[in-house]
N, C-alpha and C positions, 0 to 999 in steps of 0.2 A: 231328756235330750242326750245323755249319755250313756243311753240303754245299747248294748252290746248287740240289739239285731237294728241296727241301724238302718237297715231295708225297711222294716216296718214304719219307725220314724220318717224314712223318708214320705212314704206312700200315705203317712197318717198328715202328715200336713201340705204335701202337695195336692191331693184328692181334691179338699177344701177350695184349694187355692185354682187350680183346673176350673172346678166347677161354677165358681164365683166368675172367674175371667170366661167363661165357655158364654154363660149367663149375661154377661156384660154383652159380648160379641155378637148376642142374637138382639139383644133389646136395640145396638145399633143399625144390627142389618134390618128387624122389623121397622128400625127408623125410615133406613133408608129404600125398604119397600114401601111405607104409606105414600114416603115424598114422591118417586120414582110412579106409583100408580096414577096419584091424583094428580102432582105437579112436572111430571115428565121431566124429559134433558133438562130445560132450565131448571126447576125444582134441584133436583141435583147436583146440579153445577156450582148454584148459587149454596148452595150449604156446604159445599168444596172449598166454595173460596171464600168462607167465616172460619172452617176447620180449624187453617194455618194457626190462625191465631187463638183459639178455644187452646189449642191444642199446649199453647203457651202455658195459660194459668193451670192446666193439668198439670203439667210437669212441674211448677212447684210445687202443686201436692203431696206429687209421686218423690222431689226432692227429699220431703221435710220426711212424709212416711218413711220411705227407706232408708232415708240417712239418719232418722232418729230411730226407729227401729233396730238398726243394725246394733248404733251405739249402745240402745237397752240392754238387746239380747247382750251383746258382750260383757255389758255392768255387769248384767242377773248372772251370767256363766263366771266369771268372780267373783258372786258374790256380793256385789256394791250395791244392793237397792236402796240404799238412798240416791247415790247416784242415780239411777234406775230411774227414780222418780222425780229429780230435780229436771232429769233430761227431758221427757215427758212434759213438762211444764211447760219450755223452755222452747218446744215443735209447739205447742200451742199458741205461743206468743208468736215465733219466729209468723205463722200461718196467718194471724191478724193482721201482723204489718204488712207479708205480702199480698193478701188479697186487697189491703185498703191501697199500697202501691198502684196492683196491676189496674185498676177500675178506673185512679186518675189518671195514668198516662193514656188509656185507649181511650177513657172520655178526651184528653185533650187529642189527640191523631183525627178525632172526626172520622173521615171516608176515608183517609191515606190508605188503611190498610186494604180496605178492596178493592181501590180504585189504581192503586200499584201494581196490579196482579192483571191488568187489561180490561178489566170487565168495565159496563157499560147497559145504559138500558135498564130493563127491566130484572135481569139477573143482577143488577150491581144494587137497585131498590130490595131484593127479597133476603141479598146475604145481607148487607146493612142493618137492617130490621131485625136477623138472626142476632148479628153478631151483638148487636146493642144491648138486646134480653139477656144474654149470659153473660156479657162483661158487667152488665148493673149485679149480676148477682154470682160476682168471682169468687165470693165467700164462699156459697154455697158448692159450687165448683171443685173449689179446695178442696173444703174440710172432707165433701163425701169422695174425694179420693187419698188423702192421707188417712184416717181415723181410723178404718177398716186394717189396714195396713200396720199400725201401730196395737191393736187390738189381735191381730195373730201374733204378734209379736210379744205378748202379754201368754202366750201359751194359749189362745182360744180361737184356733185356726176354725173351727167350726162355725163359731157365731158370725168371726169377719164373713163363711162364705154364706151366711143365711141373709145377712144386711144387703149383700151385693145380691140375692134373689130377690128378695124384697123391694131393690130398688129398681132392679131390671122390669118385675111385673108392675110395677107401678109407672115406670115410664111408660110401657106396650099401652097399660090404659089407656092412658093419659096420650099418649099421640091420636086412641083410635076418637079418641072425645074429642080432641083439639082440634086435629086436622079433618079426618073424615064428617066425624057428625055438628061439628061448629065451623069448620070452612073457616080456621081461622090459617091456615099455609103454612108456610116455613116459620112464622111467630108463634104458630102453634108447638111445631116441636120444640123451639127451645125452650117455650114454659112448661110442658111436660117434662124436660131434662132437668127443668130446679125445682120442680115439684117432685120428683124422686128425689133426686138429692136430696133435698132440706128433708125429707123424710129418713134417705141414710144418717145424716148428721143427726137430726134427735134421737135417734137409734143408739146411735154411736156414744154421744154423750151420755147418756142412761144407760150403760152399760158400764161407764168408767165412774159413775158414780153409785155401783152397784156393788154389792155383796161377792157377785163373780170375779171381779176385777182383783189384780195384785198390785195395779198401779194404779195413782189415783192423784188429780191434779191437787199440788200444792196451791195451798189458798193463803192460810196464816204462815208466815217464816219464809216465805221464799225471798230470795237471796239471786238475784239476776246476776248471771254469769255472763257475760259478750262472749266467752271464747267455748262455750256452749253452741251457742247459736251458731260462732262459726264453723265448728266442727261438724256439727249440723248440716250444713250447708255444704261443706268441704265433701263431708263422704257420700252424702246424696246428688253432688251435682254431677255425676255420672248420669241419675238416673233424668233432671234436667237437660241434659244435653241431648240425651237419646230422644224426648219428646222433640226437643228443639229438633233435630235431625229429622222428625217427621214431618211437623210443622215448616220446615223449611224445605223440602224436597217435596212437598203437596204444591207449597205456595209456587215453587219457580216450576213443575211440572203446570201448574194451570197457564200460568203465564206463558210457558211455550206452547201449552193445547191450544190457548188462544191465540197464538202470533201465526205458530204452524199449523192448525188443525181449526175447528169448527167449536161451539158449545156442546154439538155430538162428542165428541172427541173429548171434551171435559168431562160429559156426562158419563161416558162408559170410562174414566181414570175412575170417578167417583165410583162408581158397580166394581171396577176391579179391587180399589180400596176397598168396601165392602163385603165381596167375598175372600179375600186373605186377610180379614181382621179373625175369622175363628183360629187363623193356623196362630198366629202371632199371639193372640192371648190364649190358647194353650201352650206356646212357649213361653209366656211370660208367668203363666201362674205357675208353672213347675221352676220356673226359677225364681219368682216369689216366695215359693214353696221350700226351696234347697235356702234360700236366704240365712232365715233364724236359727236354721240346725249348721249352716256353715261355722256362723258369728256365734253360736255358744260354744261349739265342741273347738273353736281355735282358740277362744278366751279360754277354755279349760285343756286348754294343749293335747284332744285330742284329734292330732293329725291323721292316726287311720280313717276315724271317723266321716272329716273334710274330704278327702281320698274316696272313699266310698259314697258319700252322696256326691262330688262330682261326677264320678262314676255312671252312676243312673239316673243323673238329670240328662247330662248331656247323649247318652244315648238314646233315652226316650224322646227330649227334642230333634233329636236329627232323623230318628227314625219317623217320629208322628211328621215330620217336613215331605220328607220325599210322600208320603201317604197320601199329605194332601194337596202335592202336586200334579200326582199322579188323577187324582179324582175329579179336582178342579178341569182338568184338560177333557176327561172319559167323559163329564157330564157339563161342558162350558154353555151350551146353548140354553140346556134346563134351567143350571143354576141364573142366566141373564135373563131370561123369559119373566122370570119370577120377579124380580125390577119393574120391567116394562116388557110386554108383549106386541106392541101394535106399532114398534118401530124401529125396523128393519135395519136403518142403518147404524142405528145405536147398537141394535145386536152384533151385528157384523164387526163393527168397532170394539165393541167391548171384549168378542169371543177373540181376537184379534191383540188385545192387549192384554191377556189372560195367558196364551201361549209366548207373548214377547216379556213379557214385565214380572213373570213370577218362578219363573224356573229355578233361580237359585236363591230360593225362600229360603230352603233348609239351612242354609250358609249365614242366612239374617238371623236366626234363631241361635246361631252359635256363637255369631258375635253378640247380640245382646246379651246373652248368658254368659258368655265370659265377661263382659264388664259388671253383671250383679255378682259373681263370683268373686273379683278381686274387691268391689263398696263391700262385701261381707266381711272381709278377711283386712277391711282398713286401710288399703291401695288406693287411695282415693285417685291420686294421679294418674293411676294404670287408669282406672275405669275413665276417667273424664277422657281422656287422651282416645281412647278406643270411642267413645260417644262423638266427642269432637273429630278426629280424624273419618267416621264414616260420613259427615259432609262434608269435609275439605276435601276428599278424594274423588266425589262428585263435581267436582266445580269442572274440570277440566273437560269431561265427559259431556256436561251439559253447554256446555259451550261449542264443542268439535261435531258431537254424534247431530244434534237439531239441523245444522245445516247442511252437512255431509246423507243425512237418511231421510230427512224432513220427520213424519212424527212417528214411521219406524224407529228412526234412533232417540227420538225421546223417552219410547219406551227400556228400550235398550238399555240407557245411563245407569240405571239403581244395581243388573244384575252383573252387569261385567263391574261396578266398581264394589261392589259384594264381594265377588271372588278375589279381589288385589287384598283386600283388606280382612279376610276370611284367613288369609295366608300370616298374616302377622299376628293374629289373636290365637291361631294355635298355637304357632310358636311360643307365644310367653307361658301356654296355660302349659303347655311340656314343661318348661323351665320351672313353672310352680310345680308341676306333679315332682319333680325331681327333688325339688327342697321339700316339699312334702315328707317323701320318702327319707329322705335323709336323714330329716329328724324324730322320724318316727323310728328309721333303727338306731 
């Protein structure tokens, strides 16, 4: 990681990371082609409004992975692998307690959480049903989103991104068995989604108890640190927050679909979620990717290094953004067709919120890369602040735009408050590239 053509290094573990998340993004979108074919707008709608809250135990995954991650890489770039390894332990503990957390409070919530969101009927029966299967099985959830994560961060960006194919073809199965040929619906996809999982997670495990590995859980001698855990927690809850920011802008966009708009209107939020999840995790796996090389080369104080992989993440993310703005818009009707074909006003809606809701994608890819920029560099507060701040700046927008456009301005809310907040995250990352440079001469 402190090899002097640091363009290679970057490309040698972003690739990985790209291709893991690229892989991720089609297993969701083949998801949400099965639902979308067989179980139309409602089908769709109804796995929208379990998202909010999935989306929840993901992001502590993503917490523990990245914030213990970070932490490693820094130990190993000083040098501290014991440290290295105690931390390691320490994201495996933190993951048990949170999974066994998140299961009791949503088993105690009952329906609140879909029934808060408008829905009603038959759509409010089929998220239910979803959301139930994957909160009984939050572990799984978890771990097959942290362990991968922690596993590049171990030096074997390679294997994290073979697990995350492995899990993607495993779920494609597994929805076309569940849903298509067992007619089991929307309770089909979610046991396809922890039947992949549990398959990454024993992956994953057998590999940290493998010959390959440089870290390896402490069994005999561990030594429970609390302020482990909270550090833990402290540098990854950036990356918590940002799920929270999705989780929470799906939940109150359904809420307004349904107060101002139609379940059409939910269903084509759902399809546009759908098709900007490839741009969003090719931006997130390149800055997955920039992550471990930021946190080694600052623990070894090399700051040119930091300097040049931000360099080339952030232009590849902004430029692959406009790309696939541009592509989304030249091909909207093909790419909706592909959802659902045989109804016309879900098209219309959807190719309609495709042109209102995603134009300034490239903008979201730059703020989330600058919050894993500064969790790498140990800014824990920068990054939360930037995660937190992109929903608090929402609030006012979705209050004002719903009733002033009806559900033109709901679409509207996410891209103008993009840009306000777009504007402040360059800001700091100049102020970093400045101390950057400073101390490198």
């Amino acid at each position: 990681m402190l090899s002097k053509n640091i363009t290679l290094q970057f490309w040698r573990y972003s690739i990985p990371s790209v291709v893991a998340m690229i892989v991720s993004g089609i297993y969701l979108i083949v998801d949400g082609i099965f639902i979308g074919q067989v179980l139309g707008a409602e089908g769709l709608a109804a796995i929208n409004l379990a998202w909010p809250i999935i989306f929840l135990v993901t992001g502590l995954g993503l917490m523990v992975g990245v914030g213990g991650g970070a932490l490693i890489s820094i130990a190993t770039g000083e040098g501290k692998s014991e440290k290295a390894q105690s931390l390691l332990t320490h994201a495996l503990l933190l993951m048990l307690l949170m999974a066994v957390l998140f299961s009791a409070i949503l088993a105690s919530l009952g329906s609140a959480p879909i029934s808060m969101q408008g829905a009603s009927g038959n759509i409010q029966s089929m998220a239910e049903s979803y959301l139930s299967i994957l909160g009984n099985g939050a572990l799984l959830v978890l771990f097959s989103c942290a362990l991968p994560i922690l596993i590049r961060n171990d030096n074997s960006p390679n294997f994290a991104t073979l697990l995350m194919i492995v899990g993607a073809v495993a779920n494609i199965g597994l929805d076309y068995l569940f849903i298509v040929k067992w007619d089991w619906q929307l309770a089909g996809a979610a046991y396809a989604t922890l039947g992949a999982q549990a398959l990454v997670m024993l992956l994953a495990f057998a590999y940290f108890f493998s010959r390959y590995s440089s870290l390896s859980f402490q069994v005999s001698g561990f030594r429970l640190k609390p302020k482990y855990l909270a550090n833990i927690s402290n540098l990854g809850l950036s990356s918590f927050f940002t799920t929270v920011y999705t989780a929470f802008i799906t939940l109150v966009h359904n809420y307004l679909f349904l107060r101002y708009g139609s379940i059409t209107e939910t269903g084509a939020y759902a399809i546009v979620l759908y098709l900007s999840v490839i741009y969003y995790f090719i931006a997130e796996g390149f800055a997955n990717g920039m992550q471990p090389l930021i946190s080694y080369n600052f623990g070894a104080k090399r700051y040119d290094n930091v300097l040049r992989v931000m360099a080339l993440g952030f232009s590849v993310i902004l430029g692959s953004g406009v790309a696939a703005v541009f592509l989304m818009n030249l091909f909207s009707e093909f790419s909706v067709s592909v959802f659902n074909s045989d109804d016309p006003e879900l098209l219309a809606a959807t190719v309609s919120g495709i042109r209102l809701h995603l134009w300034a994608m490239p903008l979201d890819g730059l703020i989330f890369t600058g919050a894993v920029v500064f969790q790498s560099i140990n800014r824990a507060n920068r990054a939360t602040f930037i995660s937190v701040g992109n929903m608090a700046i929402q609030l006012p927008f979705m209050l004002l735009l719903p009733v002033a456009f009806g559900v033109v301005g709901i679409w509207l809310v996410m891209p103008l408050s993009t840009v306000i907040l777009s504007v402040v995250v360059i800001w700091w990352l100049l102020k970093l590239v400045q101390q950057l440079k400073a101390e490198t001469a």
